[in-house]
MDAnalysis code that builds the backbone (N, CA, C; Angstrom):
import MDAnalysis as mda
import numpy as np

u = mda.Universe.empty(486, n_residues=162, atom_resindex=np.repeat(np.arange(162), 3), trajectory=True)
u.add_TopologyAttr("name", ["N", "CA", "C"] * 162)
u.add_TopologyAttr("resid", np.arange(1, 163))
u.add_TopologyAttr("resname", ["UNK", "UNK", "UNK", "UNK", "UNK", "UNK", "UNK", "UNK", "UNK", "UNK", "UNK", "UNK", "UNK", "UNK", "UNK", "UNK", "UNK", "UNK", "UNK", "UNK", "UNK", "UNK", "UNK", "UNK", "UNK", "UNK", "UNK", "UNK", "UNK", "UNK", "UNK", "UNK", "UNK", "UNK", "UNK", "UNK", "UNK", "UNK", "UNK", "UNK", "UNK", "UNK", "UNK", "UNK", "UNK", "UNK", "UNK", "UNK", "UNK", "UNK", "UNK", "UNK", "UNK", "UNK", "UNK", "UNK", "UNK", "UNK", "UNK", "UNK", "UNK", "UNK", "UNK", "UNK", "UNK", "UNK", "UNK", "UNK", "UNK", "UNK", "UNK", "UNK", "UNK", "UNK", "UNK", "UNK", "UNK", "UNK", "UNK", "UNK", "UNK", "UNK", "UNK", "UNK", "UNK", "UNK", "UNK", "UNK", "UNK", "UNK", "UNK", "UNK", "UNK", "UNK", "UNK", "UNK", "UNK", "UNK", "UNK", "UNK", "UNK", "UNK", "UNK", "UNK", "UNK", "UNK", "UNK", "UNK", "UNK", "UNK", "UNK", "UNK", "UNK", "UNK", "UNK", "UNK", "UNK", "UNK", "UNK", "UNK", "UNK", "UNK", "UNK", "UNK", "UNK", "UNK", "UNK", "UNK", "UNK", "UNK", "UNK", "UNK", "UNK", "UNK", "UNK", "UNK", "UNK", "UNK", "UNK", "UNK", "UNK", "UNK", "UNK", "UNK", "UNK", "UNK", "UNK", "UNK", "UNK", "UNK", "UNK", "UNK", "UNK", "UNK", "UNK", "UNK", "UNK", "UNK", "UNK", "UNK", "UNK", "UNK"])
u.atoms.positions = np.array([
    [-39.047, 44.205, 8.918],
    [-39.168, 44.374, 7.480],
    [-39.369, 45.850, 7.171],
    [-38.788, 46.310, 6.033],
    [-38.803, 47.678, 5.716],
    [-40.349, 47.834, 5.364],
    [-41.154, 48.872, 5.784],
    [-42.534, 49.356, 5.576],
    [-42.372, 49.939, 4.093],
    [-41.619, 50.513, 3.958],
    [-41.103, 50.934, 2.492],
    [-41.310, 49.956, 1.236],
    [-40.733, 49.114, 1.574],
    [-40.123, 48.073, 0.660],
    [-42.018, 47.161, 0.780],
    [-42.563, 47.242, 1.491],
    [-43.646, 46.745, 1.695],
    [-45.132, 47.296, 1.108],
    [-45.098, 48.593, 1.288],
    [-45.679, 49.697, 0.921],
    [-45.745, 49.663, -0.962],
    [-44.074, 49.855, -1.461],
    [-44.351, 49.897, -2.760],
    [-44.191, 48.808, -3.137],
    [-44.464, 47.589, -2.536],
    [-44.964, 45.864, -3.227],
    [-46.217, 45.228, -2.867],
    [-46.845, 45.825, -2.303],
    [-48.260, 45.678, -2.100],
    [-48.656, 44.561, -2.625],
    [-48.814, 45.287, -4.397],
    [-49.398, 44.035, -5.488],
    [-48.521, 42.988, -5.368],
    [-47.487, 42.675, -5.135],
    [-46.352, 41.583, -5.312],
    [-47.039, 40.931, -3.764],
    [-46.813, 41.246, -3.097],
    [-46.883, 40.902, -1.372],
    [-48.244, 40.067, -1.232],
    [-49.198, 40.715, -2.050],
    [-51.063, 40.082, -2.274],
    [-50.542, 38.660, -3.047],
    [-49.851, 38.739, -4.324],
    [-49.844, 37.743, -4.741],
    [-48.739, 36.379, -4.022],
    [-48.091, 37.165, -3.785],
    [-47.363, 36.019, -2.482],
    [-47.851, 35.368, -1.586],
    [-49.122, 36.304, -0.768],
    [-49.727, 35.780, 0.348],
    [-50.657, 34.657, -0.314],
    [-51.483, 35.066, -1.386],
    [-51.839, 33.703, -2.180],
    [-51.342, 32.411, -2.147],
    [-49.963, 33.039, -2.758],
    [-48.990, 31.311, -3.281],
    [-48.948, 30.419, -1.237],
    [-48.624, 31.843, -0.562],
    [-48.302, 31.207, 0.986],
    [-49.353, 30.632, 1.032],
    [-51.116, 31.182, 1.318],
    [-51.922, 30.485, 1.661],
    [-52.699, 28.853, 0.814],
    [-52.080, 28.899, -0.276],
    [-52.386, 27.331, -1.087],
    [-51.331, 26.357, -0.771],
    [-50.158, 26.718, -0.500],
    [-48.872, 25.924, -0.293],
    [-48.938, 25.951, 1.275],
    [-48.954, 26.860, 2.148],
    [-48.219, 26.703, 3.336],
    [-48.419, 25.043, 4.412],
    [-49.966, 24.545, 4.403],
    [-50.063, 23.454, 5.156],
    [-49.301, 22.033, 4.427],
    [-48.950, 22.019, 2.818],
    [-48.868, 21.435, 2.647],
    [-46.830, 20.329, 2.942],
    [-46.572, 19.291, 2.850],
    [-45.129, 19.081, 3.038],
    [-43.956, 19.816, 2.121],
    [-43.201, 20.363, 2.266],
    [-42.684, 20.420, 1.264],
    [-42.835, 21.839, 0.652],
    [-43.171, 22.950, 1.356],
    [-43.371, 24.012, 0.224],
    [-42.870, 24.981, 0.271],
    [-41.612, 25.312, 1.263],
    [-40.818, 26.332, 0.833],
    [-40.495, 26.481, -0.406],
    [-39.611, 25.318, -0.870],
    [-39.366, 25.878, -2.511],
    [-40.343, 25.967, -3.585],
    [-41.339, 25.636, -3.454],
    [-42.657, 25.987, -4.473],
    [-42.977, 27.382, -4.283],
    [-43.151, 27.633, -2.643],
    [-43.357, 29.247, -2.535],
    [-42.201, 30.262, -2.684],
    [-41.103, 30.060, -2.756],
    [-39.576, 30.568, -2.871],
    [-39.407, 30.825, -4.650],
    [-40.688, 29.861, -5.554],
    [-40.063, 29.725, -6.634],
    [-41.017, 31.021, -7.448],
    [-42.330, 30.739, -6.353],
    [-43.383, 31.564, -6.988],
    [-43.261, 33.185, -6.346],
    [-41.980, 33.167, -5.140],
    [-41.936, 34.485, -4.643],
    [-41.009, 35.373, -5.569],
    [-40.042, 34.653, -6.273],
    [-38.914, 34.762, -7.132],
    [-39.501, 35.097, -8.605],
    [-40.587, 34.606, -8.700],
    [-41.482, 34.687, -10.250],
    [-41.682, 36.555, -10.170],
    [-42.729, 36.254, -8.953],
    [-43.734, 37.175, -8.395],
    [-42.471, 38.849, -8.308],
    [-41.252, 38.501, -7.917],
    [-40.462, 40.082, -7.892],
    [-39.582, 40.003, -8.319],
    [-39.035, 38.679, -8.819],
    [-37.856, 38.732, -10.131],
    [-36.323, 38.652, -9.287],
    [-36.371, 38.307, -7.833],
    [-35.684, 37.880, -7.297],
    [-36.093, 37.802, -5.806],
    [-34.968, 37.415, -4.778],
    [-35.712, 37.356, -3.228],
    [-34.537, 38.231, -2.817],
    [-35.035, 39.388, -2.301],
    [-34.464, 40.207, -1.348],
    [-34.967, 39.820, -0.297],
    [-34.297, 40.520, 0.664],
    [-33.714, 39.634, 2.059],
    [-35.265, 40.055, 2.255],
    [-36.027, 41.141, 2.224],
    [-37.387, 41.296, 2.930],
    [-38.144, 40.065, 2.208],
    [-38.181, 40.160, 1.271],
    [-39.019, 39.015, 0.978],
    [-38.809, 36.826, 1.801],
    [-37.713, 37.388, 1.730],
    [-36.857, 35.925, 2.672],
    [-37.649, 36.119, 4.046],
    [-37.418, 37.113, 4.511],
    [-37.862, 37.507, 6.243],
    [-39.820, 37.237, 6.304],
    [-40.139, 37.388, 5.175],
    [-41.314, 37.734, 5.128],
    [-41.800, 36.518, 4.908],
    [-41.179, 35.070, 3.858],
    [-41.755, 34.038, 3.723],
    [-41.118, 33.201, 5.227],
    [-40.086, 33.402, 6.095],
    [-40.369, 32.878, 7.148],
    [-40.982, 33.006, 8.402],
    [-41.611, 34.369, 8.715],
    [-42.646, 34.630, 9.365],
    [-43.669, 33.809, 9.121],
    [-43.999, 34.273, 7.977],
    [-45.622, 33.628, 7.676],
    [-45.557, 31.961, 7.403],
    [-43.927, 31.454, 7.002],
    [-44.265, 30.163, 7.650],
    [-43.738, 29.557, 8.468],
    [-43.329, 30.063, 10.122],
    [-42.857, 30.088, 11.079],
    [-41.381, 29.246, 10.818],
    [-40.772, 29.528, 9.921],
    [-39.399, 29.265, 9.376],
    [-38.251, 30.091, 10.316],
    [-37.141, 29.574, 10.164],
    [-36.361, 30.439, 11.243],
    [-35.707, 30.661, 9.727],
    [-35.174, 32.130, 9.798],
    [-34.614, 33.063, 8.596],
    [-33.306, 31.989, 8.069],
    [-32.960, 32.057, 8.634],
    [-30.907, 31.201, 8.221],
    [-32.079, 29.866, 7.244],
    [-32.650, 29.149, 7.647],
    [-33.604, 28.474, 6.822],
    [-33.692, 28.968, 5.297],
    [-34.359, 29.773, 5.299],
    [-34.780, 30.280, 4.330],
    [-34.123, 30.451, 3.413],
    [-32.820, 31.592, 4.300],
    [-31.924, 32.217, 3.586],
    [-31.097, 31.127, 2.942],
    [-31.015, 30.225, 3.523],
    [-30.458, 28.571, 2.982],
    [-30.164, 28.126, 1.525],
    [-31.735, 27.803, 1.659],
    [-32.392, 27.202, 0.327],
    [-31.683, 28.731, -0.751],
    [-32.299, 29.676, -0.265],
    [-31.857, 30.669, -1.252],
    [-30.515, 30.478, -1.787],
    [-29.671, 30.585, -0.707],
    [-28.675, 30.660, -1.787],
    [-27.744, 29.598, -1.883],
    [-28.693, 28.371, -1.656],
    [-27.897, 26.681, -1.858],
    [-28.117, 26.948, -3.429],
    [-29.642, 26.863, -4.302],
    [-29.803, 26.740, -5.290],
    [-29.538, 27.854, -6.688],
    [-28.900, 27.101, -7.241],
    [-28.379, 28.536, -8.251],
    [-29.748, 28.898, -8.991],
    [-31.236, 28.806, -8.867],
    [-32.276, 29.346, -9.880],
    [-32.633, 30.271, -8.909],
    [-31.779, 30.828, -7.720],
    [-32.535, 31.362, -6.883],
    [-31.345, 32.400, -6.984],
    [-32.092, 34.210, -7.114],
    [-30.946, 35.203, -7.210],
    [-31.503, 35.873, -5.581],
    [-30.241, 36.555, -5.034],
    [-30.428, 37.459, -4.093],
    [-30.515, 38.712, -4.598],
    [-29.917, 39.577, -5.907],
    [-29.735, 40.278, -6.207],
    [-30.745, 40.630, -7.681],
    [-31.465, 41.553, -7.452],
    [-32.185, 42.313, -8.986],
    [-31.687, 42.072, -10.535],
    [-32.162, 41.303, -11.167],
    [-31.583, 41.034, -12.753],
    [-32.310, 41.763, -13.765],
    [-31.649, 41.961, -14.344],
    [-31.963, 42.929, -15.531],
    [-33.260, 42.561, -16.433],
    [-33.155, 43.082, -17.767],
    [-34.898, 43.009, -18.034],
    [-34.527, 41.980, -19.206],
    [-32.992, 42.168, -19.408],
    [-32.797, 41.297, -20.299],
    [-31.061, 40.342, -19.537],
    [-31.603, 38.878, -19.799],
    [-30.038, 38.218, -19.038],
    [-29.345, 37.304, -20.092],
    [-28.079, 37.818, -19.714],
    [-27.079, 37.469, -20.956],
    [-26.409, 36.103, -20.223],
    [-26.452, 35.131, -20.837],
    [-25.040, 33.964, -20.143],
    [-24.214, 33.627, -21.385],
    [-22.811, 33.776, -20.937],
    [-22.248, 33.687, -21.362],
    [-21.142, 32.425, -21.368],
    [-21.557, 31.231, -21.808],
    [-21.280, 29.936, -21.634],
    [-19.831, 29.590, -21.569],
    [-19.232, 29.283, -20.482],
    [-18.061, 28.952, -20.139],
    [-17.108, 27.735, -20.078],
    [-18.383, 26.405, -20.762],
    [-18.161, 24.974, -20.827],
    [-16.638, 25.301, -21.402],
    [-16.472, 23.720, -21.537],
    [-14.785, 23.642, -22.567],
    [-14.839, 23.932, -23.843],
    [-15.883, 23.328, -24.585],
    [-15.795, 23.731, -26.416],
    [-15.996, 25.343, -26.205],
    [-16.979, 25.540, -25.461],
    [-17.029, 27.717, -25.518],
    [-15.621, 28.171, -25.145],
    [-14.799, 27.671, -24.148],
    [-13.811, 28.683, -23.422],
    [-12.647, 28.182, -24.665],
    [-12.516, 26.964, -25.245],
    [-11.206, 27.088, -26.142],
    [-11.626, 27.892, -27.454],
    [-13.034, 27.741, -27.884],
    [-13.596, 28.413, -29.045],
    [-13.669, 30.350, -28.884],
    [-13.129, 30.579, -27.542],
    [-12.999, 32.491, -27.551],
    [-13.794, 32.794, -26.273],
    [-14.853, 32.053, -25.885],
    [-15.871, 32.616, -25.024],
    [-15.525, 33.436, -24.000],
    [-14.196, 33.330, -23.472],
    [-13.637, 34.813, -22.910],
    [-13.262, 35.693, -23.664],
    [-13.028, 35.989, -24.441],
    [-12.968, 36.950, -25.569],
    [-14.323, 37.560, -26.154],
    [-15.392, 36.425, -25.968],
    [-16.751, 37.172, -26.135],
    [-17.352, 38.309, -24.829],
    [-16.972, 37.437, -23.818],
    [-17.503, 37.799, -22.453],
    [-17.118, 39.492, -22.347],
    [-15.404, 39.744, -22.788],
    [-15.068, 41.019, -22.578],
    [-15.553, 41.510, -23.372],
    [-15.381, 41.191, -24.431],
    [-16.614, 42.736, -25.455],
    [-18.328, 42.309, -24.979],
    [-18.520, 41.626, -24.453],
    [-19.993, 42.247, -24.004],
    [-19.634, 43.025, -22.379],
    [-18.759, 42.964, -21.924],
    [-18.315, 43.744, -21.220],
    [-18.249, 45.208, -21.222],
    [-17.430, 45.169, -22.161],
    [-16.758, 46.384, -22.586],
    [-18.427, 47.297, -23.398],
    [-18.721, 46.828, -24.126],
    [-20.322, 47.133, -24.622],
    [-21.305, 47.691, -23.476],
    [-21.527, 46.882, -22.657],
    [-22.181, 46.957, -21.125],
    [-21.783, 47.866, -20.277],
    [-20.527, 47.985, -19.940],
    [-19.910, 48.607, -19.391],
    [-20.289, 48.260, -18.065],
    [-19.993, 46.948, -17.877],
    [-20.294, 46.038, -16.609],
    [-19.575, 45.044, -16.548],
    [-19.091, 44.078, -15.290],
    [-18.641, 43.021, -15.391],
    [-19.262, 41.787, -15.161],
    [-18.741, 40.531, -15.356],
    [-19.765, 39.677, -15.375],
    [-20.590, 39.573, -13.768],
    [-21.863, 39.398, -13.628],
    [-22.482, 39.589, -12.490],
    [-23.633, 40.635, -11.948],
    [-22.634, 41.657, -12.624],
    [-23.259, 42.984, -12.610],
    [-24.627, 43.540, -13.664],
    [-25.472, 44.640, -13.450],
    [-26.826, 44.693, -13.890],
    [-25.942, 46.333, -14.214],
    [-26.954, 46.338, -15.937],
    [-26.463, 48.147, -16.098],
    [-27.419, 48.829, -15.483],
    [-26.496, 49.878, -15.407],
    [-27.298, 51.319, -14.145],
    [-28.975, 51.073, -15.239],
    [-29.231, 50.815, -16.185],
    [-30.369, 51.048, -16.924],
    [-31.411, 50.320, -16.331],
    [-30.658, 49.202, -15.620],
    [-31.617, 47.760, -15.661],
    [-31.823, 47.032, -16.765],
    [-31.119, 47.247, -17.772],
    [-31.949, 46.785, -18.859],
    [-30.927, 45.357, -19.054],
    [-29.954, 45.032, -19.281],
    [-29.075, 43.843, -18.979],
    [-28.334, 43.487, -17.861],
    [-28.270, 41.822, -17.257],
    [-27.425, 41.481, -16.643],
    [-27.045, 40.255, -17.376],
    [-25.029, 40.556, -17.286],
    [-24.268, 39.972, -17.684],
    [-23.966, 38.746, -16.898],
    [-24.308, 37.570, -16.937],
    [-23.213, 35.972, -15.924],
    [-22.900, 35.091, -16.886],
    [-21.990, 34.682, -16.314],
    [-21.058, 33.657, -16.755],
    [-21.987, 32.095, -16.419],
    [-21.969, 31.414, -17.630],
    [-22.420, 30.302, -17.171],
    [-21.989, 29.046, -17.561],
    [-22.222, 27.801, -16.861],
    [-21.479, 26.570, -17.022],
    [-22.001, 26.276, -18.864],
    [-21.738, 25.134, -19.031],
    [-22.123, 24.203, -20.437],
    [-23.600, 24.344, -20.908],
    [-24.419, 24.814, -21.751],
    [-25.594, 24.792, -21.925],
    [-25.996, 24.144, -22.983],
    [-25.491, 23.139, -23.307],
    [-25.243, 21.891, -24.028],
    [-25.694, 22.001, -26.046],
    [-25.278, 23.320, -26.308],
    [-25.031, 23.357, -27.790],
    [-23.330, 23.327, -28.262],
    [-22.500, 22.739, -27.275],
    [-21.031, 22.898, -27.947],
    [-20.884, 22.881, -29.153],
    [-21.835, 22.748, -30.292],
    [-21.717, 22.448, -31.768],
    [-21.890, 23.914, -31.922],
    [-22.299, 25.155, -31.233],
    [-22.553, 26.251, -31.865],
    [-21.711, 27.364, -30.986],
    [-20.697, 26.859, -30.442],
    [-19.595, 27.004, -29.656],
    [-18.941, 27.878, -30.257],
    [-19.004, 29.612, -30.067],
    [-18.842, 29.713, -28.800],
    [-19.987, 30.350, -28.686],
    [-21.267, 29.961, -27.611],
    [-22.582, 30.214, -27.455],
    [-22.505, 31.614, -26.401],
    [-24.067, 32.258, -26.592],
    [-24.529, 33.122, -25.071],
    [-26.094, 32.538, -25.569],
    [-26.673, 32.935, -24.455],
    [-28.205, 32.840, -23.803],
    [-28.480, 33.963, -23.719],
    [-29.256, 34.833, -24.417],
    [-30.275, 36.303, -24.143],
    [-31.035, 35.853, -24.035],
    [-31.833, 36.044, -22.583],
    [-33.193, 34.900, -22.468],
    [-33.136, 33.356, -22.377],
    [-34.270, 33.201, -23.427],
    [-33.723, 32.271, -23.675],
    [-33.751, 31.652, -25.566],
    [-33.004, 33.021, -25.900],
    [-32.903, 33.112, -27.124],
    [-30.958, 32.610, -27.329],
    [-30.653, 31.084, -27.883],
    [-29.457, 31.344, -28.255],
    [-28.826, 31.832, -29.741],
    [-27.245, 32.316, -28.919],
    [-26.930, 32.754, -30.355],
    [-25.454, 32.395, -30.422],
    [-25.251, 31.531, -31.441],
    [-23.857, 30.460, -31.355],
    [-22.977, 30.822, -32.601],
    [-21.620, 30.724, -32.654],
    [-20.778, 30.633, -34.013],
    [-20.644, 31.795, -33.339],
    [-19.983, 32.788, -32.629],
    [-19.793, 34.076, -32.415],
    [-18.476, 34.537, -32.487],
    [-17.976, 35.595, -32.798],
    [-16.919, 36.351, -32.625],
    [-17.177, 37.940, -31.645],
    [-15.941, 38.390, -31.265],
    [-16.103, 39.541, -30.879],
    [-16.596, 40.716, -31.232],
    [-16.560, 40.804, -32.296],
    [-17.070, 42.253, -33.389],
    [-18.125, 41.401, -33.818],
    [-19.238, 40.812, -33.274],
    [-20.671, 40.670, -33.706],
    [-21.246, 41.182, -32.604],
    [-20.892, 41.425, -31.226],
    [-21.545, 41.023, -29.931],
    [-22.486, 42.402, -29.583],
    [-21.868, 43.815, -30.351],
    [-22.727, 44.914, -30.406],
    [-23.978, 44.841, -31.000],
    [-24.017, 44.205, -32.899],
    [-25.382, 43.703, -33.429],
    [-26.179, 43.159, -32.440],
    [-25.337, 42.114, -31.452],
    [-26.545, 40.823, -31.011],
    [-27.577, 41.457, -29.836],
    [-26.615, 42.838, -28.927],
    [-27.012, 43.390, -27.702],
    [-28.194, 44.268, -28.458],
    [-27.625, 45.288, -29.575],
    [-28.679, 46.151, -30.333],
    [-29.759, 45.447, -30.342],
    [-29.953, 43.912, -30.707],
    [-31.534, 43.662, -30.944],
    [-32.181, 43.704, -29.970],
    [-31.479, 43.673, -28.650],
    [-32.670, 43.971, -27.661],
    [-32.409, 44.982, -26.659],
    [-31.985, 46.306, -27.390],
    [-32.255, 46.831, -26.465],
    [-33.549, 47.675, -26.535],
    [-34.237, 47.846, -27.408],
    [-35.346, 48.150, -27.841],
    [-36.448, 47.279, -27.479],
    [-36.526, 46.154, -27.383],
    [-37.201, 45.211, -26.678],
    [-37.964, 45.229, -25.510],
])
């Protein structure tokens, strides 16, 4: 494990060893501690993966498993603010690729990707079950439905100040 990466998570690493030591004897608690390691740094980098199977004598490919079987689980750093951009059927015939590229083009990112700022990451996501307000996104978990392309700058402006 990087000493680095260890060094400046200290506070994160204390509160992990917590979640490990209330969960670890019990059945069942990789993903309780996977969910609270993911809370705790806002995603699981591979040190943090290496680090919850040490301490619970997990073999890594394990770990790394669960990680990236379940989609609530990121490998990669997300922004401070996360955009989905709903891809069901009523969104994709109602424009929702047409939304996706101007928050693109706005971002100056593609879907997946985090701006150099940190401050947004853009994904694409399945049905999030308002098709009545079609064509939807998720900021947070703030939605915002009935959209066109030339609104999508207003909707990003409200939070980037946030």
């Amino acid at each position: 494990m990087s000493v680095l990466f260890l060094e400046e998570n200290k506070e994160k690493f204390d509160l992990l060893n917590k979640t490990i030591e209330e969960n670890k004897d019990k059945k069942g608690s990789l993903m309780p501690i996977m969910q609270d390691a993911q809370s705790i740094f806002g995603y699981l980098p591979f040190e943090v993966q290496e680090y919850i199977s040490k301490e619970l004598d997990l073999p890594l490919p394990d770990v790394y498993g669960v990680a990236t079987f379940y989609s609530q689980f990121s490998l990669e750093k997300k922004g401070e603010h996360v955009i989905s951009v709903c891809q069901g059927t009523a969104c994709y015939v109602k424009g929702s690729k047409k939304i996706q590229e101007e928050l693109e083009k706005e971002l100056d990112i593609k879907a997946g990707e985090t701006t150099n700022d940190g401050k947004f990451t853009l994904v694409e996501t399945r049905c999030v079950g308002a098709c009545g307000l079609a064509p939807i996104i998720m900021i947070d978990e703030d939605a915002h439905g009935k959209l066109v392309p030339k609104k999508m700058k207003a909707v990003v402006d409200k939070y980037k100040d946030k």
